[in-house]
N, C-alpha and C positions, 0 to 999 in steps of 0.2 A: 501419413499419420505423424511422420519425425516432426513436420514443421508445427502442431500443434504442439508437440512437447517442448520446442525450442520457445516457442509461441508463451506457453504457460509458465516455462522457469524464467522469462522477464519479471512475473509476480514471487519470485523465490526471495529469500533476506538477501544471499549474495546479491543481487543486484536491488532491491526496494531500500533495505538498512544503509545501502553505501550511498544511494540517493540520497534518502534521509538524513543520516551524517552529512551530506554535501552540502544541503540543502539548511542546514546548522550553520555552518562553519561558513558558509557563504553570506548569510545574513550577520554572522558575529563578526566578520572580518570589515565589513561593509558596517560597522558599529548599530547596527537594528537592532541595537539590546530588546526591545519591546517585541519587535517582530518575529523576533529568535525565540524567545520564549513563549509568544503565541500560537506560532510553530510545533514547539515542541509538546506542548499540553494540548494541541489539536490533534496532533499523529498521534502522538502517546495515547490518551484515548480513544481513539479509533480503534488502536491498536491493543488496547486494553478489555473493550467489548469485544472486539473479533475472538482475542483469547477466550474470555469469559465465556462467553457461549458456546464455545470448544468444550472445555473441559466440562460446564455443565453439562453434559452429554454423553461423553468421555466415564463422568465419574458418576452420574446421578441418573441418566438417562432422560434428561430436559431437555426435548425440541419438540418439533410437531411431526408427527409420524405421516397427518394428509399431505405434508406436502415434503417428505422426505428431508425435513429439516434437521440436521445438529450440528447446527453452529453455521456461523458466517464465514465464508471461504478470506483466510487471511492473504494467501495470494493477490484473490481480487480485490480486498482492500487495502494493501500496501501500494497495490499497481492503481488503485481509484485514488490515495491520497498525494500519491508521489508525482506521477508522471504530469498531471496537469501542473501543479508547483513549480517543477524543475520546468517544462517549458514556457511560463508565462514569466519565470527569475531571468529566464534567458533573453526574454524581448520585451520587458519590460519597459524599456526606455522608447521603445517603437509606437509608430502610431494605435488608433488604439483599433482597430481590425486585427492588425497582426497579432495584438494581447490577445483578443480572444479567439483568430483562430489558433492558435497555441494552445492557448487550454482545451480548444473541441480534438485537434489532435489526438492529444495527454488525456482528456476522455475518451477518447475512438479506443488509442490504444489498452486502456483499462477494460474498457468494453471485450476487448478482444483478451484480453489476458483471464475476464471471466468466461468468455463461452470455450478457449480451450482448455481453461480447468473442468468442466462439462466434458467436452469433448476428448480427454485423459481417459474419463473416468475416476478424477480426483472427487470431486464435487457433484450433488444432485443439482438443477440448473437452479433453485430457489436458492441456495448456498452460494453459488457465483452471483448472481443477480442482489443481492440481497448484501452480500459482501463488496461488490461495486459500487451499491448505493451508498455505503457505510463510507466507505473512503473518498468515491466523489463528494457526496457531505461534508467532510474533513476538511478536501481540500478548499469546498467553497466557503469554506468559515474563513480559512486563513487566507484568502483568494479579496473576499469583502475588506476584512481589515489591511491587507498589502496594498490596494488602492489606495488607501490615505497615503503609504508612506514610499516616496517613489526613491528613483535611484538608491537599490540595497543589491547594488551586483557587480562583484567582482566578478567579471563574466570568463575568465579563464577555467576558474577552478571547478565551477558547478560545468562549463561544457566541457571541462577534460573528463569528470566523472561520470556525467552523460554517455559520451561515447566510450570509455571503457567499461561502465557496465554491461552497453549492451553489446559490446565486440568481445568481450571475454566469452570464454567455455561458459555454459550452463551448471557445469554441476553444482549443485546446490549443498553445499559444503556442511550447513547449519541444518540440523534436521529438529525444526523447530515442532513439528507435530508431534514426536517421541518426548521430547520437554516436556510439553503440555500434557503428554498421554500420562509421563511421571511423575506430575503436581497434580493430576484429578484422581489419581490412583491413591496418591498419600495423601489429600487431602476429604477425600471420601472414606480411605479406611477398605476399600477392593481390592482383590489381588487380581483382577482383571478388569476388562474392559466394559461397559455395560452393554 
């Protein structure tokens, strides 16, 4: 059972956000001003509905109850947006087999970072499934446009954040669900949870 919690806090911000950040700052350094910012407005919104659908939930009691819906697992979509990203920034310059198996990896692993948030007990399975597609989606928005634009990789700094995220501890330092639980509670007007 450890290895599914080690499994799922891959999808934690301590490791998706410092992707994310990487994954910035590797394109702007790599002068991709366009790609950077594509980027960014592609996560960010992912990342914007995953909330969203959170706290609608949280605060209002909006999901689907048939299919134990409230809200899209942010884990699984920071791990469905990120992972394929960072590893297709990484062999980008490689033939093009290696581009895509990189990204079915960076999907496999997303995949797997939604069926252990299932297998926690974080997530009902339509919440990881659902939040995987969200972020796979993401990544393939910015995945179609990055083809245009080749050579954007300082390839040191995105594969040092690579392996330090996932060689760090787990603990997930940012307890991004309590946030969320205390913007649908003030922005609802509840003093609990629905």
């Amino acid at each position: 059972m450890l290895w599914w919690f080690h499994l799922s806090a891959l999808g934690g911000l301590n490791v998706t956000a410092l992707l994310a950040v990487g994954v910035t700052a590797w394109l702007v350094a790599a002068r991709c001003w366009r790609l950077a910012l594509v980027w960014c407005l592609v996560f960010g919104g992912a990342m914007l509905v995953a909330a969203a659908s959170q706290m609608a939930f949280i605060g209002w009691g909006i999901g689907i109850r048939a299919l134990s819906f409230t809200g899209f697992s942010g884990h699984a979509a920071r791990a469905g947006a990120v992972f394929p990203v960072a590893l297709f920034l990484l062999v980008e310059r490689q033939p093009r087999p290696m581009r895509v198996a990189a990204v079915a990896v960076g999907g496999l692993l997303a995949a797997a970072v939604a069926l252990a948030r299932v297998q926690v007990g974080a997530h009902a399975p339509s919440e990881a499934l659902s939040g995987c597609m969200l972020g796979l989606g993401a990544a393939a928005l910015f995945l179609a446009r990055a083809r245009a634009a080749q050579d954007c990789s300082p390839r040191p700094l995105l594969l040092g954040l690579l392996a330090a995220t996932i060689l760090l501890p787990r603990a997930d330092l940012a307890y991004s669900h309590q946030w969320l639980t205390a913007a649908a509670l003030a922005l609802s007007g509840r003093d609990r949870v629905y």
